[in-house]
C-alpha positions in Angstrom: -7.1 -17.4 -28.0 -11.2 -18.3 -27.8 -14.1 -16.4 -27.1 -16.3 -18.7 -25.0 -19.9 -17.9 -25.2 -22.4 -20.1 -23.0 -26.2 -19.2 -24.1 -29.4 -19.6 -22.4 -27.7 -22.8 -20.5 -30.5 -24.2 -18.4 -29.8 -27.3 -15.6 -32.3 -28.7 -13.4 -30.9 -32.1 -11.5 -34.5 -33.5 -10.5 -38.1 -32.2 -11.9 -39.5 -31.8 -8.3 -36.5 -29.4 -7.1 -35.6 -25.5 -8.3 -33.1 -25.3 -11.1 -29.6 -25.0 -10.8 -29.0 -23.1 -13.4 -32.1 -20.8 -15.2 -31.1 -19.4 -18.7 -27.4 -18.0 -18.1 -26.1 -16.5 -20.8 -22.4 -14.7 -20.6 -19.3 -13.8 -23.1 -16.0 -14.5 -21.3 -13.5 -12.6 -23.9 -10.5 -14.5 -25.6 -7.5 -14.0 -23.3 -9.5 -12.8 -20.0 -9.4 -14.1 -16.8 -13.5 -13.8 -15.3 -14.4 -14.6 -11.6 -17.5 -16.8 -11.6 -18.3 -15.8 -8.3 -21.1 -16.7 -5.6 -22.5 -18.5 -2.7 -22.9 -21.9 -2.0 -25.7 -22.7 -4.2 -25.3 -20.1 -6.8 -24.7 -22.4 -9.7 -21.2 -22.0 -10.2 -19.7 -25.3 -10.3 -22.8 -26.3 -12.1 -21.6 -23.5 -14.6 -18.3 -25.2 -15.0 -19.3 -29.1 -15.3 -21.5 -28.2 -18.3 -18.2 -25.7 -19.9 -16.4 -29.0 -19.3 -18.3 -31.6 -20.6 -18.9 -33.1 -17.1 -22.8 -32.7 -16.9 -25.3 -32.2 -20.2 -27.3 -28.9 -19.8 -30.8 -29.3 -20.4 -30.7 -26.7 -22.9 -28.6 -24.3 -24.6 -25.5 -23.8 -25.8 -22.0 -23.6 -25.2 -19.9 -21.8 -28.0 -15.6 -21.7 -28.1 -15.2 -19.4 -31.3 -17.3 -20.3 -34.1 -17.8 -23.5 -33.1 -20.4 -24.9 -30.5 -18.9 -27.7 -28.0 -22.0 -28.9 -26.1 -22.2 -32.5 -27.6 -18.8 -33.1 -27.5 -17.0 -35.5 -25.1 -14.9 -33.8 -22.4 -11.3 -34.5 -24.2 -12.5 -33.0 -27.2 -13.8 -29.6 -26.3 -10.7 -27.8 -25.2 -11.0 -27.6 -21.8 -8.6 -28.5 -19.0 -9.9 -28.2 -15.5 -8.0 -28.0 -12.4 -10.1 -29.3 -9.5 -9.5 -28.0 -5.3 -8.2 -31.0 -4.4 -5.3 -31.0 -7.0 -6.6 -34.8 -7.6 -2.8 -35.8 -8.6 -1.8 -39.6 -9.2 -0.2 -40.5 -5.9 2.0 -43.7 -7.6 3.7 -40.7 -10.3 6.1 -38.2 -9.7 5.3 -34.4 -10.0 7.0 -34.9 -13.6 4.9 -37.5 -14.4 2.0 -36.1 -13.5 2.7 -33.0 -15.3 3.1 -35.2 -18.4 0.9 -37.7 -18.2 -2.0 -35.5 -21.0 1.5 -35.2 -23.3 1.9 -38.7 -23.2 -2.3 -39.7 -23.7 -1.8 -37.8 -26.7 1.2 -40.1 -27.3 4.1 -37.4 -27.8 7.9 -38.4 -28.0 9.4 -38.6 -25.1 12.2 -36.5 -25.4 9.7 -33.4 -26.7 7.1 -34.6 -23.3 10.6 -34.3 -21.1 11.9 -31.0 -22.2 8.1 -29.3 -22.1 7.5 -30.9 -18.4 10.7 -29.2 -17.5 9.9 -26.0 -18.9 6.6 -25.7 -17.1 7.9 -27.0 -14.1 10.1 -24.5 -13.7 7.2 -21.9 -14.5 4.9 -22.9 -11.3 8.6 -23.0 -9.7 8.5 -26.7 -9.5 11.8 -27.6 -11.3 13.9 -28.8 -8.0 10.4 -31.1 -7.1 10.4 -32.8 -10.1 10.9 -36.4 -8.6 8.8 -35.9 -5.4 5.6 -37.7 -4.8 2.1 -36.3 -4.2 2.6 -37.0 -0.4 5.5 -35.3 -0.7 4.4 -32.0 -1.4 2.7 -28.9 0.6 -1.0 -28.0 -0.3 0.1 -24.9 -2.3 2.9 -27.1 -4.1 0.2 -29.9 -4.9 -2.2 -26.9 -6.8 1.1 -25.7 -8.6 1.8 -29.2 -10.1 -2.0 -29.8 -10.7 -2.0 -26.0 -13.0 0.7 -27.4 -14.3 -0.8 -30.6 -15.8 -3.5 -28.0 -17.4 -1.3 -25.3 -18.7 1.0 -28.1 -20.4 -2.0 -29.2 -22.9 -2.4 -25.4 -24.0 -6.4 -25.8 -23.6 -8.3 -23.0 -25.3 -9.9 -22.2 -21.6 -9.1 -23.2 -18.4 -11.2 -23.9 -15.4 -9.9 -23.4 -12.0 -12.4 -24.6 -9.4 -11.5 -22.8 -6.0 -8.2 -23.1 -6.4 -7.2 -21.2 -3.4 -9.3 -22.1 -0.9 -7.7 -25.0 1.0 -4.3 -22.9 1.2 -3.4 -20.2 4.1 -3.1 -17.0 3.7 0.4 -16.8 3.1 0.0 -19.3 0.3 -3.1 -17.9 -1.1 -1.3 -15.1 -2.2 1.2 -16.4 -3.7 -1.1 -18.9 -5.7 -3.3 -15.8 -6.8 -0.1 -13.9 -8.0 1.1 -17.1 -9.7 -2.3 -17.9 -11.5 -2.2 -13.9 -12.8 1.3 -14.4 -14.1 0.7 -17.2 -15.6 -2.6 -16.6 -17.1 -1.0 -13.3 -18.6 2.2 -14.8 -19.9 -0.3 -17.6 -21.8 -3.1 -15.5 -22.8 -5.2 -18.6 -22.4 -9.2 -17.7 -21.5 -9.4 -18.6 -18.2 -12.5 -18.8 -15.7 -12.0 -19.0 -11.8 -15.0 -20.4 -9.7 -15.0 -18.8 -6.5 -17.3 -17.8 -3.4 -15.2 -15.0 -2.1 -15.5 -12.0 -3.6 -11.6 -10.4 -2.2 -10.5 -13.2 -4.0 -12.6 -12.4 -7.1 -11.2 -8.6 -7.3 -7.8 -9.8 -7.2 -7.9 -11.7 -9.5 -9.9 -11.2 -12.3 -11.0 -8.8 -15.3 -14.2 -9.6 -15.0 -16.9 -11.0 -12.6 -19.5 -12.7 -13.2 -22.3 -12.9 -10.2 -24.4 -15.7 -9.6 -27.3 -15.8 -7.4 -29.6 -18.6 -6.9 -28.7 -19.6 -10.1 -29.7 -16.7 -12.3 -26.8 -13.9 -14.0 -27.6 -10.8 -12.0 -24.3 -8.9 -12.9 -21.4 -9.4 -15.3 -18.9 -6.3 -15.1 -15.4 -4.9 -14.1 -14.6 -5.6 -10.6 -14.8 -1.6 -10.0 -18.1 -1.3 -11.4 -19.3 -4.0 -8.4 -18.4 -1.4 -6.1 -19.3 2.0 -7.3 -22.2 0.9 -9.8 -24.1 -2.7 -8.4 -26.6 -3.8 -10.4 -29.5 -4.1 -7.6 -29.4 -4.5 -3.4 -28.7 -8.2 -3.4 -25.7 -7.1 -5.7 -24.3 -4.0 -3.2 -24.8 -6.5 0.0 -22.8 -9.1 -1.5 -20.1 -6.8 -2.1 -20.5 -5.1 1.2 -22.7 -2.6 1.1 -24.7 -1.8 4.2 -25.8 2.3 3.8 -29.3 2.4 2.0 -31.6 5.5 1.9 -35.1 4.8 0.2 -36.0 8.0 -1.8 -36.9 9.7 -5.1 -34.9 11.1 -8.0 -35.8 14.4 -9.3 -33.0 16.3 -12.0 -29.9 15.8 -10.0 -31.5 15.6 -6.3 -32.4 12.7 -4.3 -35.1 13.3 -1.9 -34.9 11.3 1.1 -35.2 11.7 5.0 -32.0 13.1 5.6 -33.0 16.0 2.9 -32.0 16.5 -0.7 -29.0 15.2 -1.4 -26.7 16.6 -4.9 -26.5 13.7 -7.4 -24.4 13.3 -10.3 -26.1 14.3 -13.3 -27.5 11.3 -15.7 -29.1 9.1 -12.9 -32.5 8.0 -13.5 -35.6 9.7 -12.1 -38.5 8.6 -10.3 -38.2 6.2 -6.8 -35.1 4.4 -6.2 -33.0 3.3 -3.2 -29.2 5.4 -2.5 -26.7 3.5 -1.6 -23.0 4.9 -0.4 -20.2 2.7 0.6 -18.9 2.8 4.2 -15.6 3.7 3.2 -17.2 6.3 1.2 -19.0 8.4 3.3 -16.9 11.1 4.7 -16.4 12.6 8.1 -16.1 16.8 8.2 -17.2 19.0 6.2 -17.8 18.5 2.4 -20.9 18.5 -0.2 -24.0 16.8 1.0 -23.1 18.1 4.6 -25.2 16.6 7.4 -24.9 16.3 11.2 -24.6 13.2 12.4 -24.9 11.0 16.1 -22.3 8.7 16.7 -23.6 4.9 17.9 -20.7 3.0 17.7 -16.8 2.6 17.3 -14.9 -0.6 16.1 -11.6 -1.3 15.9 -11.1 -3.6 13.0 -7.2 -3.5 12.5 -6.3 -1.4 9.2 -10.3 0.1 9.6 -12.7 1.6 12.4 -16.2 1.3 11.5 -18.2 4.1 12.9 -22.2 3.3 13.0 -24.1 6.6 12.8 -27.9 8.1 13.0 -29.1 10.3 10.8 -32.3 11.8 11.1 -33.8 8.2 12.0 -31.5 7.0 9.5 -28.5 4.4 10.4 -25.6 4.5 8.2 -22.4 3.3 8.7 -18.7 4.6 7.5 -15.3 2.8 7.3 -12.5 5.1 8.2 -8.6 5.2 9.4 -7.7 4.6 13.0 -5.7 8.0 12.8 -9.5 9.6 11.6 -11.4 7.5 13.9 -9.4 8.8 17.1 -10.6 11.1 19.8 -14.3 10.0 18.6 -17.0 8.5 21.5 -20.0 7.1 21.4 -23.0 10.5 21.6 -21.0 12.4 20.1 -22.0 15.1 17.2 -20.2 14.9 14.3 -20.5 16.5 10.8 -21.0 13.9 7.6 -20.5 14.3 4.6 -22.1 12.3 1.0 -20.0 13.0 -1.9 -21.7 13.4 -5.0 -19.9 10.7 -7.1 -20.1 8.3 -4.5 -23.4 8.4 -4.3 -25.3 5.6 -6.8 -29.1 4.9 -7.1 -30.2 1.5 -7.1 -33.8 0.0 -8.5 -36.3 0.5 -5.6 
């Protein structure tokens, strides 16, 4: 298992336009599974080329270990990437395919045979083995293509959206598969993605790109309940923000003082509560509240509220969420450890 350190890596593509990447610097820790996650435009797949060896950075380094790769050719750096479109050989079988590195590096064939089989059966392959590309679904297509990676026992794989061609139905399996498999293996592992539901599920860590810049690298908890800065608690679907000040343990705002937990920092900042978060009835922070709107979302009813001139929104149950109209009064409550403080 590798460390893979990537240090002040800088891309631009043309002098005129912005840079695609501007001094990213992030640990991915030997055995982990990390989220590179962002929008369109973030720098992500940028990100991956240069770990792969598929684009040259304009500067700084990438490290696996002790040992920097960033001048050497693709094949020798470690590195196996699976692509979205699986990208499979449509004149080989799923076997062959699945072989075809073990056979570049020019193993026997009896050894190339017996490890094809083995992995085959681990992305539940085995009784596909003869089938063509054509043949296969789109979720049975990515299975054989993490196949081809996990059979060279790279140092770090790179999955580039793997899940986002497949249904639903699929999806989950893939993402349960790509867990398993990553934990079975132990093998650093870095998923590109642009949804962050995917990103939770999956991974240890997440790292968030933004117009090509490192804003937060953290535990997919800590995205929720501790975002780095606004930009940050939108992407993750935060809406409720309440400009203020800090003083001791009290946040100062337009709704009144509201309790903090102790340790926040002091001066102006900006409170931010989740939706599903903010509680309705009575509890600490209490406030009285006028109901604007009610929306059935399935497993959720968002309920979009006034305060004092203030709009907040919560997420609750159905079950919690019945009986209640649109004008109504309503009691609200902000629990302290809910509550976070963002830069303002």
């Amino acid at each position: 298992m590798t460390t893979l350190v990537l240090d002040d890596l800088r891309k631009s593509y043309s002098r005129a336009g912005p840079a695609a990447l501007h001094g990213l610097s992030l640990t991915v820790a030997s055995g982990s599974l990390t989220a590179l996650l962002g929008p369109s435009g973030s720098g992500k797949t940028t990100t991956m080329k240069l770990i792969a060896g598929l684009i040259a950075a304009d500067s700084g380094d990438i490290r696996l270990g002790d040992r920097s790769i960033r001048d050497l050719p693709p094949e020798r750096r470690g590195v196996a990437m699976v692509f979205q479109n699986p990208l499979l050989f449509p004149h080989l079988t799923v076997a062959g395919n699945v072989g075809f590195g073990l056979r570049m590096r020019g193993l026997p064939p009896t050894r190339i045979d017996a490890s094809v089989a083995e992995m085959l059966d681990r992305v539940r392959l085995g009784d596909l083995a003869q089938r063509k590309p054509a043949q296969l679904s789109g979720g049975q297509a990515q299975r054989a293509a993490l196949a081809r990676a996990l059979i060279l026992r790279p140092e770090v794989l790179l999955l580039d959206e793997p899940l986002s061609s497949l249904d639903p139905a699929l999806r989950d399996e893939m993402r349960l598969l790509i867990r398993t498999l990553q934990r079975e293996t132990g093998i650093t592992t870095i998923v590109v993605t642009h949804d962050q539901a995917e990103a939770v599920a999956l991974a240890d860590r997440i790292a968030l790109l933004l117009e090509g810049r490192l804003v937060q690298d953290d535990t997919p908890q800590a995205f929720y309940a501790r975002p780095a800065t606004t930009a940050v608690a939108r992407f993750f679907g935060g809406v409720n923000f309440i400009p203020g000040t800090v003083r001791d343990a009290v946040f100062d705002c337009a709704i009144g003082p509201l309790a903090l937990p102790q340790g926040l920092p002091q001066g102006p900042g900006l409170l931010t509560i989740r939706p599903e978060s903010l509680r309705l009835g009575p509890g600490p922070n209490l406030r009285a509240a006028q109901i604007v709107a009610v929306d059935f979302l399935g497993s959720l009813t968002r309920i979009d509220l006034a305060l004092d001139g203030v709009a907040l929104q919560a997420m609750v149950t159905p079950d919690t969420a019945r009986g209640l109209s649109v004008g109504a009064r309503i009691s609200v409550s902000f629990p302290p450890e809910a509550l976070w403080i963002l830069p303002h």
